[in-house]
C-alpha positions as CSV (number, residue, x, y, z in Angstrom):
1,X,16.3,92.3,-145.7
2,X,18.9,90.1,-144.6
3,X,21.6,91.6,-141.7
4,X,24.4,90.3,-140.1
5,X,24.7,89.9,-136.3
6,X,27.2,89.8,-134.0
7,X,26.2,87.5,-130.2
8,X,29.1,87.8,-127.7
9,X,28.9,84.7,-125.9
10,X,28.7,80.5,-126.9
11,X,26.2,79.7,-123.9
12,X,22.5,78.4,-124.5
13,X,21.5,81.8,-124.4
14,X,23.7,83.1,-127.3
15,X,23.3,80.3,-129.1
16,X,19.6,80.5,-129.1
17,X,20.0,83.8,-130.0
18,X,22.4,83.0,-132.8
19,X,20.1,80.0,-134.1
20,X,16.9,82.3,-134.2
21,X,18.3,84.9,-136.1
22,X,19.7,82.5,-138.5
23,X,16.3,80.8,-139.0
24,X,14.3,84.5,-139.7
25,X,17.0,84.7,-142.5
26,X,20.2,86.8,-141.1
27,X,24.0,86.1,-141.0
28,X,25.4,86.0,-137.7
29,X,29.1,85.9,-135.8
30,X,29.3,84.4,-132.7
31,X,32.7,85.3,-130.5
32,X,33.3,83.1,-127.6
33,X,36.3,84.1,-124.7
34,X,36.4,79.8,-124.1
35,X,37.7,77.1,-126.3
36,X,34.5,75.3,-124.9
37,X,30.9,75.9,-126.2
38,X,28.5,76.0,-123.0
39,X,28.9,78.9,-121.0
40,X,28.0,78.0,-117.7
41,X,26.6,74.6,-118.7
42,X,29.4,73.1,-120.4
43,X,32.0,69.7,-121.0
44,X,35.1,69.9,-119.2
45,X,38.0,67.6,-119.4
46,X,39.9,65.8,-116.7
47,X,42.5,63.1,-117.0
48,X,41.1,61.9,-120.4
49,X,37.5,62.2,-119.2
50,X,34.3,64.7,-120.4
51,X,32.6,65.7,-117.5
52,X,30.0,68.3,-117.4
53,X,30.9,71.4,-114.9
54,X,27.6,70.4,-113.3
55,X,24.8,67.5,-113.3
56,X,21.1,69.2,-114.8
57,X,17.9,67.8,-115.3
58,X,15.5,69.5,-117.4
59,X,11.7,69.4,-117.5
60,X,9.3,68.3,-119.9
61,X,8.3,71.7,-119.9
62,X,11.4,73.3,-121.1
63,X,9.4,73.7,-124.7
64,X,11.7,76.2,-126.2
65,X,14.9,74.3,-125.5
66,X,13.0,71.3,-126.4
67,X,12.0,73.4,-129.8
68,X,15.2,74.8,-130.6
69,X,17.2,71.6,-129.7
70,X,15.5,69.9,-132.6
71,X,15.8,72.9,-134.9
72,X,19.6,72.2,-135.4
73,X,19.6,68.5,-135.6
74,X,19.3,67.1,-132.3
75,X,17.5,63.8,-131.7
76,X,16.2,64.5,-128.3
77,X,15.0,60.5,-128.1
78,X,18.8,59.7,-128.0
79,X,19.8,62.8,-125.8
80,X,17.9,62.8,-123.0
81,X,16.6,60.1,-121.2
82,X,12.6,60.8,-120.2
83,X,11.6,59.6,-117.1
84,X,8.1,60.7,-115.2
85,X,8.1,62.9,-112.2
86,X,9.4,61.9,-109.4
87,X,11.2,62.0,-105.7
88,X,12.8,58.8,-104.7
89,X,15.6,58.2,-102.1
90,X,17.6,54.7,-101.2
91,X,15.1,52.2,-100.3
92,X,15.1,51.6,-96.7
93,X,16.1,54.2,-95.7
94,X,14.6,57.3,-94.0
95,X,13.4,59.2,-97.1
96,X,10.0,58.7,-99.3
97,X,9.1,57.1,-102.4
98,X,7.2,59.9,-104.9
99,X,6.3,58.1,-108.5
100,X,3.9,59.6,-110.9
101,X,2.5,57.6,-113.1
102,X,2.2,58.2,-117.0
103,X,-1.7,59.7,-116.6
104,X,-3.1,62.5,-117.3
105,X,-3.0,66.0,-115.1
106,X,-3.1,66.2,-112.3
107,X,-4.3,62.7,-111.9
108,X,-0.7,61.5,-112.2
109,X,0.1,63.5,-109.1
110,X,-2.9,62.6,-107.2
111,X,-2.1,58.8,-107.5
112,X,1.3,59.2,-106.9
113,X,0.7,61.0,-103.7
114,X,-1.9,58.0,-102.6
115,X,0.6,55.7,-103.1
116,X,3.9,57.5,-102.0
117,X,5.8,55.5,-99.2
118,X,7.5,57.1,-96.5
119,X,5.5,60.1,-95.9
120,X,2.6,60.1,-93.0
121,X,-0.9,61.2,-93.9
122,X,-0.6,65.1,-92.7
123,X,2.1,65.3,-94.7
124,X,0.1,64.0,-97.8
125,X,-2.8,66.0,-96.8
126,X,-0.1,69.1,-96.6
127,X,0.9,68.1,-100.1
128,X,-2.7,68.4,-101.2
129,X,-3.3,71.3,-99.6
130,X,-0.8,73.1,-100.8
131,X,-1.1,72.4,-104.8
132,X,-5.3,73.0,-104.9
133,X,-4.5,76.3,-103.3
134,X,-1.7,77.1,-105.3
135,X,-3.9,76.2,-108.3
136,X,-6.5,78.3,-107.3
137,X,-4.2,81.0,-106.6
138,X,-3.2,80.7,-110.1
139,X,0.5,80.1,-109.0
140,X,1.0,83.7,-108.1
141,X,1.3,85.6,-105.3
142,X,0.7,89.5,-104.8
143,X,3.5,89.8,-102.5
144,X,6.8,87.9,-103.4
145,X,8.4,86.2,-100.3
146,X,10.5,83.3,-99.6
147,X,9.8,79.8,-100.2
148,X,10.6,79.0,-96.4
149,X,7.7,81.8,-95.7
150,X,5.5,80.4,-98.1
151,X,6.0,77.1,-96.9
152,X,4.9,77.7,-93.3
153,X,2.1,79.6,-94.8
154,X,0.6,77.0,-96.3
155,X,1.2,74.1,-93.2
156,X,3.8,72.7,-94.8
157,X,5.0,69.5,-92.6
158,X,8.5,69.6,-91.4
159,X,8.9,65.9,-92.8
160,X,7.3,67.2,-96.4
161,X,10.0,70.6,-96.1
162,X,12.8,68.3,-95.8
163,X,12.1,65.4,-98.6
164,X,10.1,67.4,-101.0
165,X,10.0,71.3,-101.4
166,X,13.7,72.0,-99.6
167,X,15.5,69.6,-102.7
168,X,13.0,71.0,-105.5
169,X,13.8,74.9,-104.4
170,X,17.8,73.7,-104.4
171,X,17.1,72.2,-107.9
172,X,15.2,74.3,-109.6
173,X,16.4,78.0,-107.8
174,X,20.0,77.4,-106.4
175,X,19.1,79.2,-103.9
176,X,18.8,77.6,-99.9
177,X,14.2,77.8,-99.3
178,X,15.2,81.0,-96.8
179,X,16.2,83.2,-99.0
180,X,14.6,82.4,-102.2
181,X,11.9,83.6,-104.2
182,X,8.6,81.8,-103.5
183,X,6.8,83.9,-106.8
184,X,9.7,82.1,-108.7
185,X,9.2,78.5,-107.5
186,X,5.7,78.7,-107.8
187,X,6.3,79.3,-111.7
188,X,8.3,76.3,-112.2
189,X,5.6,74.2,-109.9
190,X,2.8,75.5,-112.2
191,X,5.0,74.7,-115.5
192,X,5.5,71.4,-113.7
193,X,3.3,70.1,-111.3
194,X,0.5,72.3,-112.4
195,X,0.8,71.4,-116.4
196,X,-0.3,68.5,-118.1
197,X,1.7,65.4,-117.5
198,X,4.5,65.7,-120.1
199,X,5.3,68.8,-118.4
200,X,6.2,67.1,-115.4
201,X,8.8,64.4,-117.2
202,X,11.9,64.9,-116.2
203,X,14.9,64.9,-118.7
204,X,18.4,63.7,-118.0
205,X,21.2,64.6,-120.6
206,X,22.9,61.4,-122.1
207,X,25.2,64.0,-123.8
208,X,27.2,66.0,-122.4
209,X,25.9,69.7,-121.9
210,X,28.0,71.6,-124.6
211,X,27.2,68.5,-127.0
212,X,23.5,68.5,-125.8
213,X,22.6,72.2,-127.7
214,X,25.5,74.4,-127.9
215,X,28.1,72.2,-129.9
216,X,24.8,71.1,-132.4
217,X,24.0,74.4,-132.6
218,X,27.6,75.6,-133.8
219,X,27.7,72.9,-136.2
220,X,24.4,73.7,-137.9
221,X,25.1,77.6,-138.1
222,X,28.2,76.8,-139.6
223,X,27.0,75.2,-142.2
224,X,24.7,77.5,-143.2
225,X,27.4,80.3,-143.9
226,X,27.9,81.4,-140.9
227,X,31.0,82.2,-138.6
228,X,31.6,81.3,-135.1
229,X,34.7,82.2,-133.1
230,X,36.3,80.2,-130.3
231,X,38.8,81.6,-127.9
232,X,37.9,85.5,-129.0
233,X,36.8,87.7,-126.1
234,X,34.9,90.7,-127.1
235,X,36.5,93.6,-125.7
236,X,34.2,96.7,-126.4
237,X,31.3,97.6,-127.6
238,X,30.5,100.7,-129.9
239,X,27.6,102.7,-131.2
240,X,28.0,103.9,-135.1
241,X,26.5,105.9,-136.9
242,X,23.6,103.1,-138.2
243,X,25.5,99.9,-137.0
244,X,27.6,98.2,-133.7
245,X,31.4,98.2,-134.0
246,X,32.6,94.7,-132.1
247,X,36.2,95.0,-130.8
248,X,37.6,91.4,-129.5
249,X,40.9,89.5,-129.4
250,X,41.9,86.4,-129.2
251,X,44.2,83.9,-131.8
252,X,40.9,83.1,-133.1
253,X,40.7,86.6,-134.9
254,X,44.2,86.9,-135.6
255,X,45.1,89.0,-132.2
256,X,43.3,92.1,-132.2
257,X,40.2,92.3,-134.2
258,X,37.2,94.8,-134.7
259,X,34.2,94.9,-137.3
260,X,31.0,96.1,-137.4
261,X,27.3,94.6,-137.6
262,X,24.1,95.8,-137.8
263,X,23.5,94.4,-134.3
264,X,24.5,92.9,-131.0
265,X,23.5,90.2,-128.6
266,X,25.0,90.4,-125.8
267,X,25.0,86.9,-124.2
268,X,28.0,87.1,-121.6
269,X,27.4,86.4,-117.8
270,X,26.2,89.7,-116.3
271,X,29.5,90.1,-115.0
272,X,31.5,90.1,-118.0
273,X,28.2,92.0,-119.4
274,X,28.8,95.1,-116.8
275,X,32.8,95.5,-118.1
276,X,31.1,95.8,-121.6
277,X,28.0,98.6,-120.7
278,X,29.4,100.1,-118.0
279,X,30.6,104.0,-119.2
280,X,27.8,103.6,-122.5
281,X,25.5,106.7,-121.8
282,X,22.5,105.9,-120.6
283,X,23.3,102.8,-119.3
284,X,24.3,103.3,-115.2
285,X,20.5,101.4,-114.6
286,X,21.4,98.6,-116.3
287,X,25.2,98.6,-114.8
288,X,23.6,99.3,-111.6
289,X,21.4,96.3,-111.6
290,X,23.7,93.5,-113.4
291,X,26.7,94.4,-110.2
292,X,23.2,93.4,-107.9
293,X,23.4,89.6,-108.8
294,X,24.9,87.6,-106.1
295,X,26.6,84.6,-107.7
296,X,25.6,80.6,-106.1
297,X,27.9,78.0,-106.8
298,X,26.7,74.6,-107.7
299,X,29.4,71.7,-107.2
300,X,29.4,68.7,-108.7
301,X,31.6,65.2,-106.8
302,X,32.1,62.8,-109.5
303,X,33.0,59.4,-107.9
304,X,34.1,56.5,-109.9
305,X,33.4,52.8,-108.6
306,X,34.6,49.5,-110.2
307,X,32.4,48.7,-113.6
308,X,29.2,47.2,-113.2
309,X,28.2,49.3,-110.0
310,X,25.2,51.0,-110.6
311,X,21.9,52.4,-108.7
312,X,18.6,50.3,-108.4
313,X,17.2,54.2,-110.8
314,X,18.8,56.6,-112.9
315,X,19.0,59.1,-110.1
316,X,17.6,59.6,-106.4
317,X,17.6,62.3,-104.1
318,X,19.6,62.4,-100.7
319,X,18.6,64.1,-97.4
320,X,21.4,66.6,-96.9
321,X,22.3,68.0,-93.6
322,X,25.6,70.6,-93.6
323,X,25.6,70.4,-90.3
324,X,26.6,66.4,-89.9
325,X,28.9,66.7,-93.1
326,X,25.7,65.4,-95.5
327,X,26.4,67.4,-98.4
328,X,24.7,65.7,-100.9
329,X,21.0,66.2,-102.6
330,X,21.3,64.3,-105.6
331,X,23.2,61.4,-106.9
332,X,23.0,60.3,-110.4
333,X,24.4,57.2,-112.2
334,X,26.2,58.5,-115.7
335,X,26.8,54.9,-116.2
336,X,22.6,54.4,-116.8
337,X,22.6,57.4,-119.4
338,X,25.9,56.6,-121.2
339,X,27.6,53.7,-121.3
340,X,30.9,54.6,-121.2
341,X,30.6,56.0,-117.8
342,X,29.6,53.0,-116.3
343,X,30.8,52.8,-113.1
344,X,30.4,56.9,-112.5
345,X,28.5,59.3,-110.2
346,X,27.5,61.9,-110.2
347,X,26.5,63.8,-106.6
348,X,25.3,67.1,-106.9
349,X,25.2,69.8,-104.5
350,X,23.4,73.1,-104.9
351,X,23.7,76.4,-103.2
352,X,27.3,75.0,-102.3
353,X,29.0,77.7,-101.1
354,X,30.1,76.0,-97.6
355,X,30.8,72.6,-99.2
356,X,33.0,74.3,-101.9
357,X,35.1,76.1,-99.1
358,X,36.2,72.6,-98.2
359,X,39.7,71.3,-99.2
360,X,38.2,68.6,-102.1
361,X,39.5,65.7,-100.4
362,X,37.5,66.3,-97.3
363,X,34.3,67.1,-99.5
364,X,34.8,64.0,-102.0
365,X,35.4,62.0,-98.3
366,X,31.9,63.5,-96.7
367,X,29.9,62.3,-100.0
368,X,31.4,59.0,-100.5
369,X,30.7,58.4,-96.8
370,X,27.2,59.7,-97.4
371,X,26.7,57.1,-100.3
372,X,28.0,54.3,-98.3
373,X,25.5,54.6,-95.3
374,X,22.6,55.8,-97.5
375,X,22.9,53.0,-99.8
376,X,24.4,50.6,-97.9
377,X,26.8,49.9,-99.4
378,X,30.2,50.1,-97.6
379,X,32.3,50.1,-100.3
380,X,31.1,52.9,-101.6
381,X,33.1,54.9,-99.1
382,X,36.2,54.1,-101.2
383,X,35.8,55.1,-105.1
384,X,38.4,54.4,-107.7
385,X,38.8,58.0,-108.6
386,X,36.9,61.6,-107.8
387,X,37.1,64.6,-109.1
388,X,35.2,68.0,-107.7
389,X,34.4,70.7,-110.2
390,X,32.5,73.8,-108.5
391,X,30.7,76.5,-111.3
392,X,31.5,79.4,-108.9
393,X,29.2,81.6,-110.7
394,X,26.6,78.7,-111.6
395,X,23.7,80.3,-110.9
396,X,22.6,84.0,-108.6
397,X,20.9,83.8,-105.7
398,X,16.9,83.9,-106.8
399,X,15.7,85.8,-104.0
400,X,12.5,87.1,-103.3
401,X,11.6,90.5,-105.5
402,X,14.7,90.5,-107.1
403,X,15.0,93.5,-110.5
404,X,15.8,91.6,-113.3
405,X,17.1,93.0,-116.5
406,X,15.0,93.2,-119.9
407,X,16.2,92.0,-123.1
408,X,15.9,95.6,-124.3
409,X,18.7,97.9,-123.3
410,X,19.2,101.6,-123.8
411,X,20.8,101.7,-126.9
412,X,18.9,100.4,-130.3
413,X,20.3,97.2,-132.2
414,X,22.1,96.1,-128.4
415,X,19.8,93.4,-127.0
416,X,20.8,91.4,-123.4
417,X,20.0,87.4,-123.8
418,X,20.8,85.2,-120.5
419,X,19.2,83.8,-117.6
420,X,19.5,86.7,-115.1
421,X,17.2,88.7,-117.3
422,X,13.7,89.3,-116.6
423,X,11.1,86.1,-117.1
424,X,9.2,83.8,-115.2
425,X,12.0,81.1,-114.3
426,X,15.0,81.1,-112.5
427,X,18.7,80.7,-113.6
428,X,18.3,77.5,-115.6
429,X,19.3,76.1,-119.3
430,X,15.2,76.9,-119.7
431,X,15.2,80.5,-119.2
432,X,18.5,80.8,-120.5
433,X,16.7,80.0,-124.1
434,X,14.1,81.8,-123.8
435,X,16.0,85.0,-123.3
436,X,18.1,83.9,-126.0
437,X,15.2,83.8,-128.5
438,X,13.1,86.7,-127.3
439,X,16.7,89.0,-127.7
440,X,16.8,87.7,-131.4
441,X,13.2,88.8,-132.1
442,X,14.0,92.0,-130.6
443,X,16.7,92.5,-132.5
444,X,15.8,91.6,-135.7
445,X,12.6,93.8,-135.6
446,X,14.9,96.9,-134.6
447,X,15.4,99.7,-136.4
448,X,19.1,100.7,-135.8
């Protein structure tokens, strides 16, 4: 029997949410407090450009995104571009060279570690150390602990820390090696590293992020009957006697508006999430452990250079180091993945929260000057044009034994979808999904 839905929030996780229920048959509202589809991973506009509030790569083995990306339409050959795993910084300089070739597991990372450049045999043999035991471990741990913990556990070489598992727990966790989980990275290395080859590929957006899933998403729901509301901030949540009265506002809904469903997802951050539980009987846990997360920024210094200027790759990586002002981990080229950002990068920094408490000037400054001797390229030191955009609650901070959230909550027919609840990956577009889907299934099955 078909029922209608409500899902508070137009992030990957609500949308997910809102996309599986519509495929198993149900109608479905989706309210969203932005006039931008996203969430967290959105498009944002500056001075007549779309930028995204933060530069992602996902992984090959992101297979429910991957699934439900092509479930509404999206033809992931033109959106992402698929390139195989690797860790490469500016030639000649002091960093490595880390290709793996299209082969299957895990010989593609065994040849790629033969022929890596710029790392010293112990540190290869560290590599290999490292991923036979973790294999053999089954990627688990009995004891979570951090990745800096782990690391030294297992040899690591300070060389290998610092061009290779430092940048890939930023990445993936947002959170600095110290203080993140090491149970946590080891899942994304097994669903990675440890899977088959096409596991390993790494995918870079051409779209922008709201365009990449959520804005599809929206656009296929709609046609198929059903309603979704931008700019309307649900404002309380209440139990009925066999249903969920939503109450939101917003010119969207015409002001003030309330109706009821035969379910909620709730797909807001945890923060907005708490405002919306918080008081419900039953529910001081849950309250308790949504006010836990500690938010990370990830900032983003967009640079614009004179068309035509463009990196030897897609992306590399960049040896960071706070302390000498080298902010930067990752620089990307938007011009390479769509061409009307020629000219345009992208320099990503995770965990940001001392280069955000910079005055932007000084930051965009520290990275172009960062670029320039990296690359060698002095004139990179002036761009055309920057912008810095900072997602101050991007991410929490992943850390080691942390109590996440189920999708289940106390109440029947309310479900939790997002990336701080409980699963094997951290805060990413991946898990985001996941929790999206699983909270539709939930939902759908329950018995209000």
């Amino acid at each position: 029997m078909a029922k209608h839905f409500a899902v508070a929030g137009g992030g990957w996780a609500g949308f997910a949410a809102a996309v599986e229920l519509a495929r198993a048959g149900h109608q479905v509202t989706v309210f969203e407090a932005a006039r931008t589809l996203g969430g967290r991973a959105r498009r944002v506009a500056f001075e007549g450009r779309e930028l995204d509030n933060g530069q992602h790569i996902m992984l090959g083995a992101y297979s429910e995104s991957l699934r439900i990306m092509r479930a509404v339409g999206v033809d992931l050959r033109s959106a992402v571009l698929t390139l195989p795993l690797q860790m490469r910084y500016p030639l000649g300089g002091d960093g490595m060279d880390f290709l793996a070739p299209r082969l299957p597991a895990p010989l593609h990372v065994g040849i790629a570690l033969l022929r890596a450049r710029g790392l010293a045999r112990e540190d290869k043999m560290a590599l290999a150390r490292f991923t036979t035991t973790a294999r053999w471990m089954d990627w688990r741990l009995n004891n979570d602990c951090s990745v800096a913990e782990l690391l030294q556990r297992f040899d690591q070489t300070p060389r290998l820390v610092t061009l290779m598992w430092r940048p890939l727990c930023l990445a993936a966790l947002n959170t600095p090696p110290e203080r993140a989980s090491a149970q946590v990275f080891l899942a994304v290395l097994r669903d990675s590293l440890g899977a088959r080859r096409a596991a390993s590929d790494m995918l870079l957006p051409r779209a922008d992020l709201s365009a990449l899933f959520p804005d599809a998403a929206a656009a296929w729901l709609q046609a198929k009957g059903n309603t979704i509301h931008l700019g309307a901030k649900v404002t309380a949540l209440r139990a009925a006697a066999g249903s969920w009265r939503v109450e939101a506002s917003g010119a969207a809904v015409g002001g003030d508006w309330s109706g009821n469903f035969d379910g909620v997802v709730l797909a807001a951050s945890s923060s907005a999430a708490i405002a919306l539980v918080e008081g419900m009987p039953g529910f001081a846990e849950l309250a308790s452990r949504l006010a836990a997360f500690e938010p990370e920024p990830i900032t983003t210094c967009y640079l614009q250079y004179a068309p035509g200027t463009r990196l030897e790759i897609p992306f590399l990586a960049l040896v960071d180091d706070p302390a000498s002002q080298r902010w930067g981990q990752f620089v990307f080229d938007r011009g390479q993945l769509d061409a009307r950002q020629d000219g345009l990068f992208a320099v990503v920094i995770s965990a940001s929260s001392d280069a955000a408490g910079l005055p932007q000037d000084v930051l965009t400054a520290a990275v172009a000057a960062q670029l320039a001797a990296d690359l060698r390229r002095p004139e990179f030191a002036q761009p055309a044009w920057s912008k810095v955009i900072t997602e101050k609650r991007a991410t929490y901070a992943c850390t080691p034994g942390l109590m996440r959230p189920a999708n289940e909550t106390p109440a029947k027919g309310l479900v939790l979808a997002g990336d701080y609840t409980a699963g094997d990956y951290p805060a990413t577009l991946e898990m985001a999904v996941r929790s999206g889907v699983q909270a539709a299934r939930l939902l759908a099955k329950a018995k209000v």
